[in-house]
VMD Tcl script that builds the backbone (N, CA, C; Angstrom):
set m [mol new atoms 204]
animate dup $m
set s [atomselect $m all]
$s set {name element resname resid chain x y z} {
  {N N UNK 1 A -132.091 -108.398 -20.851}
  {CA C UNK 1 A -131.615 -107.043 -20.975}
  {C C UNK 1 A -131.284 -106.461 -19.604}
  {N N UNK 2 A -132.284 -106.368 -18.652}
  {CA C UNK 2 A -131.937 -105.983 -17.231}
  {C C UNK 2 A -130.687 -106.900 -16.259}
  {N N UNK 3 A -130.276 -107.886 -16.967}
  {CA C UNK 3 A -128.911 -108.669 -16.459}
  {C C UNK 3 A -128.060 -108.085 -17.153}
  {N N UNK 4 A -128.134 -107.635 -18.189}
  {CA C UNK 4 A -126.954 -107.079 -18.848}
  {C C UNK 4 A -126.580 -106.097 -18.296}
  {N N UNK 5 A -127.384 -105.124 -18.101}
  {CA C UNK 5 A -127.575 -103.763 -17.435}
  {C C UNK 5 A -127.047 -103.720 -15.737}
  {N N UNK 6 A -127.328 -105.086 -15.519}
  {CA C UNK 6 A -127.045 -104.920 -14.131}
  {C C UNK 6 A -125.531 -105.592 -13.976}
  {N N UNK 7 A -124.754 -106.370 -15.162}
  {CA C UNK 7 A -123.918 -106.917 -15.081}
  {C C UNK 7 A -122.796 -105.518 -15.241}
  {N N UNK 8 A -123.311 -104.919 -16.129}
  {CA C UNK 8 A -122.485 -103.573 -16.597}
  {C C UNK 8 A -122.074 -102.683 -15.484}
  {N N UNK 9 A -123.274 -102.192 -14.677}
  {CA C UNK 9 A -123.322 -101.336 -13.705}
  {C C UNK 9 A -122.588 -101.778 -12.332}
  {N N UNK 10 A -122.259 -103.204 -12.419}
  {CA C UNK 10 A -121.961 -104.096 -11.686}
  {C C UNK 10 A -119.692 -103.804 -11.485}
  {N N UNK 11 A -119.764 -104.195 -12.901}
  {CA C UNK 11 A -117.987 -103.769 -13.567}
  {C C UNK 11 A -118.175 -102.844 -13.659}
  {N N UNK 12 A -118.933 -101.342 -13.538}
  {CA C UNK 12 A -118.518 -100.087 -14.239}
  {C C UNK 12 A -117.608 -99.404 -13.294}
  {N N UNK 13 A -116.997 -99.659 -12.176}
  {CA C UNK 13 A -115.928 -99.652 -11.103}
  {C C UNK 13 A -114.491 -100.130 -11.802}
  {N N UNK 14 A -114.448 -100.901 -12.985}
  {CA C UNK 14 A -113.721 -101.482 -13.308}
  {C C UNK 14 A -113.081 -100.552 -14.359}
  {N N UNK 15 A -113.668 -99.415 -14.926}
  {CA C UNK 15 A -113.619 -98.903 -15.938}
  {C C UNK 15 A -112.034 -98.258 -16.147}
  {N N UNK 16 A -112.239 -97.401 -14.892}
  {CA C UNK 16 A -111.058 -96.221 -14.372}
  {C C UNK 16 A -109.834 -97.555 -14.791}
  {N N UNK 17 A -110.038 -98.746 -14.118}
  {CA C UNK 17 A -108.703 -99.581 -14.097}
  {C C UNK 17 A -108.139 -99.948 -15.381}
  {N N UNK 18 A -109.044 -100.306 -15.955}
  {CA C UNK 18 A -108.802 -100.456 -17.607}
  {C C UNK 18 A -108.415 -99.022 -18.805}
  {N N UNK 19 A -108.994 -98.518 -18.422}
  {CA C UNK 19 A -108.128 -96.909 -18.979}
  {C C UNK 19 A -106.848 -96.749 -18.830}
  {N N UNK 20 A -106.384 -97.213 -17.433}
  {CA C UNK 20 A -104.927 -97.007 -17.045}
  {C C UNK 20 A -104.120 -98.156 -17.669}
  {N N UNK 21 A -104.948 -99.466 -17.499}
  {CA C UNK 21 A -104.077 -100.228 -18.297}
  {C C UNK 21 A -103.706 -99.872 -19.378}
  {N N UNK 22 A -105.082 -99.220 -20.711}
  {CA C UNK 22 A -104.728 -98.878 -21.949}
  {C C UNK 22 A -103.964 -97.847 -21.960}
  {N N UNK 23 A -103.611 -96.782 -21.179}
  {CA C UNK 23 A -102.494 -95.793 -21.266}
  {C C UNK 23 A -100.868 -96.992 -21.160}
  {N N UNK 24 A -100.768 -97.230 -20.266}
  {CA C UNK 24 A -99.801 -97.784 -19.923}
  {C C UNK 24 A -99.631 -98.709 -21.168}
  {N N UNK 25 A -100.047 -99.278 -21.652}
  {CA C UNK 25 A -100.440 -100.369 -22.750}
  {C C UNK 25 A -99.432 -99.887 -24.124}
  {N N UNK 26 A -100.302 -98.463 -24.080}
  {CA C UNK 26 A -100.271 -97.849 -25.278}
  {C C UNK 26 A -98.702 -96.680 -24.983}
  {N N UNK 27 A -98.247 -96.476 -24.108}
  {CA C UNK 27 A -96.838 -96.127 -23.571}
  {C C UNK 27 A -95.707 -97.016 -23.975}
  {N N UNK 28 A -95.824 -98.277 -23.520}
  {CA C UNK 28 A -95.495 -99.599 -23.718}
  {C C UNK 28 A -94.892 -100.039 -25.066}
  {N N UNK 29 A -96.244 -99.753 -25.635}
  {CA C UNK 29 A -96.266 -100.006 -27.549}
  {C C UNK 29 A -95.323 -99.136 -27.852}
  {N N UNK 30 A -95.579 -97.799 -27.440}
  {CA C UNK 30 A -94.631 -96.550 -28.061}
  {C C UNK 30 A -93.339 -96.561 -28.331}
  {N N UNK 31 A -92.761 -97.440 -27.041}
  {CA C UNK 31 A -91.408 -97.525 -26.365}
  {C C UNK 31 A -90.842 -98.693 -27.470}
  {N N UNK 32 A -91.568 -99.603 -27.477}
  {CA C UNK 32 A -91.089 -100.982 -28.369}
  {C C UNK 32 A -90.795 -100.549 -30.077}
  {N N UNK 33 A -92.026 -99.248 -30.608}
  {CA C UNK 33 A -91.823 -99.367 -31.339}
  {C C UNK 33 A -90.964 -98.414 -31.902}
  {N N UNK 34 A -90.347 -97.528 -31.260}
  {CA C UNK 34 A -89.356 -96.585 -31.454}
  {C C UNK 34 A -87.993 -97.101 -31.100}
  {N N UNK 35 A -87.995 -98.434 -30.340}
  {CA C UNK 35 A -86.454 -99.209 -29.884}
  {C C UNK 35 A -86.437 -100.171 -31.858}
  {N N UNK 36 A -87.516 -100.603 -31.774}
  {CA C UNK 36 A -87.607 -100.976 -33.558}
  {C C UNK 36 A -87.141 -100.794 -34.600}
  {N N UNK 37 A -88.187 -99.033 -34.553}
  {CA C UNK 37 A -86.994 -98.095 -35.794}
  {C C UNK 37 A -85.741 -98.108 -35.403}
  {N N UNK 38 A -85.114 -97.696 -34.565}
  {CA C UNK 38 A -83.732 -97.690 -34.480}
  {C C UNK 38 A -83.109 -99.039 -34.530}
  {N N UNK 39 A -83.655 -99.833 -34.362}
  {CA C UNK 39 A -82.851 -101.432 -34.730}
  {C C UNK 39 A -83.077 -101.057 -36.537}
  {N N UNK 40 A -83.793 -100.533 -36.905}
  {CA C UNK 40 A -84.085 -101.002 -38.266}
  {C C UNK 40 A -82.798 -99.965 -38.661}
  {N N UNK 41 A -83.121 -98.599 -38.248}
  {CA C UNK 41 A -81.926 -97.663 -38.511}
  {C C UNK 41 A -80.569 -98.228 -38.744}
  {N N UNK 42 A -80.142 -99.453 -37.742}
  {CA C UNK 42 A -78.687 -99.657 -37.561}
  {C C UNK 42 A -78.556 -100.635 -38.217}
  {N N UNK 43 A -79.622 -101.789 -38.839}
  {CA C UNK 43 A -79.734 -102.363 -39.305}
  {C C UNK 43 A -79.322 -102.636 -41.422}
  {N N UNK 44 A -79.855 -101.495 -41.360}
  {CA C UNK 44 A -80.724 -100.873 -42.961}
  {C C UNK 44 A -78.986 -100.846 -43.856}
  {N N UNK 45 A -78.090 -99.904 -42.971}
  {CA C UNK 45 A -76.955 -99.735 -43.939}
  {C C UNK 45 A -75.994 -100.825 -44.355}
  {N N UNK 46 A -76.125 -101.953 -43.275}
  {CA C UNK 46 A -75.542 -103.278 -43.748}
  {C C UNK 46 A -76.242 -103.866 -44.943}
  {N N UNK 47 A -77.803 -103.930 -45.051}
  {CA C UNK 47 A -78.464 -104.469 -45.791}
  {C C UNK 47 A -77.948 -103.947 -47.371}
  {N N UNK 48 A -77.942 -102.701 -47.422}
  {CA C UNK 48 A -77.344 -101.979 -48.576}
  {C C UNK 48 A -76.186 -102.248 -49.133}
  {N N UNK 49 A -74.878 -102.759 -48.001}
  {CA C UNK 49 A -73.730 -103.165 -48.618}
  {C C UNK 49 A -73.697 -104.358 -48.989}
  {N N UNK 50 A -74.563 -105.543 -48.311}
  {CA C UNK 50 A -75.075 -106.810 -48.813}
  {C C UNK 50 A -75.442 -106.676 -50.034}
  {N N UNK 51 A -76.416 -106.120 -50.675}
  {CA C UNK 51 A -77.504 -105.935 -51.813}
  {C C UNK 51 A -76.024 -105.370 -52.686}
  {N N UNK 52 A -75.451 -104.531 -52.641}
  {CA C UNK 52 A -74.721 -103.995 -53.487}
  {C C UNK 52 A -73.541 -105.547 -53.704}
  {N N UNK 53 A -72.888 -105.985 -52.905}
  {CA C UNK 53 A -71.853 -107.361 -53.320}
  {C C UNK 53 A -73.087 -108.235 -53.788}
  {N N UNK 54 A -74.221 -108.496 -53.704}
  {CA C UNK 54 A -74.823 -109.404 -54.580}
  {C C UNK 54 A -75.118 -108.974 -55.686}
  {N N UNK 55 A -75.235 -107.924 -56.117}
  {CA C UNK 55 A -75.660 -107.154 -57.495}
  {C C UNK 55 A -74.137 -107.813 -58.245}
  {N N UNK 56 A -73.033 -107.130 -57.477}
  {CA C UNK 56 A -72.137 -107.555 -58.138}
  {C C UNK 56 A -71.192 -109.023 -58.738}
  {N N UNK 57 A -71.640 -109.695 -57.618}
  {CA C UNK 57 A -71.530 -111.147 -57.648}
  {C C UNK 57 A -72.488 -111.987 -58.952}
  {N N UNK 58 A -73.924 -111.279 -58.531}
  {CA C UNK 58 A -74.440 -111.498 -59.908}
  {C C UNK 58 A -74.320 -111.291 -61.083}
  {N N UNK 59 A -73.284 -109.884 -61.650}
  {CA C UNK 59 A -73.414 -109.110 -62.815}
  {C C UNK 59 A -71.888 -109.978 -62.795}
  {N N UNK 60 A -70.740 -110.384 -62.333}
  {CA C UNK 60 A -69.577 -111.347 -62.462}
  {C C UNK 60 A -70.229 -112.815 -63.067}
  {N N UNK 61 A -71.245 -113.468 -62.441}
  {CA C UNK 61 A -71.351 -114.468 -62.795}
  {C C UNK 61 A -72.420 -114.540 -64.098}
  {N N UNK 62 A -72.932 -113.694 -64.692}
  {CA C UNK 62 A -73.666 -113.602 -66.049}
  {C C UNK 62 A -72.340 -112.752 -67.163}
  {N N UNK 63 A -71.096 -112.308 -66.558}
  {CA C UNK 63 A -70.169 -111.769 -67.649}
  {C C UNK 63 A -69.361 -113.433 -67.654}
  {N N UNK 64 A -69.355 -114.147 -66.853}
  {CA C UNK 64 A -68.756 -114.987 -67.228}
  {C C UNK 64 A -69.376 -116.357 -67.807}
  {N N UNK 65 A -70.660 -116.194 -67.810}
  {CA C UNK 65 A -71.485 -117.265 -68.177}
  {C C UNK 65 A -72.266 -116.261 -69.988}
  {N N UNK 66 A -71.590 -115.062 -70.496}
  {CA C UNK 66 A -71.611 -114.712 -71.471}
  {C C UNK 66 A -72.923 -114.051 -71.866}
  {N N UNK 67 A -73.475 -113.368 -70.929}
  {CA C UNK 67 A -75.080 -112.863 -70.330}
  {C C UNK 67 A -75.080 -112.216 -70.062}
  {N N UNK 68 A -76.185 -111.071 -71.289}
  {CA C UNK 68 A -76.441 -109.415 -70.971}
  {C C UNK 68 A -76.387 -109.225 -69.473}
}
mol reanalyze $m
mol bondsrecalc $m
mol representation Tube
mol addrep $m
């Protein structure tokens, strides 16, 4: 227990440095994940015109294969 204690008190200099990392860290994250949404943003309306020609491609190939 008193090695632990003394290992702690030992790194607790270290503390301040690691805070800053986790700001910066967590800045970091922020940035990535807001460049994300907007990939997804620019992304999303193609997906929709895709989905819509396969709906239709599908509903062509069940009128011609004689299928509700």
């Amino acid at each position: 227990m008193r090695d632990d204690l003394k290992a702690a008190r030992k790194n607790a200099n270290l503390i301040p440095e690691i805070r800053d990392d986790l700001k910066a860290t967590k800045k970091n994250t922020e940035a990535s994940l807001d460049e994300i949404k907007g990939l997804r943003e620019d992304i999303q309306p193609g997906y929709a015109m895709n989905f819509r020609q396969i709906q239709a491609d599908v509903r062509a190939i069940k009128d011609r294969l004689g299928m509700p």
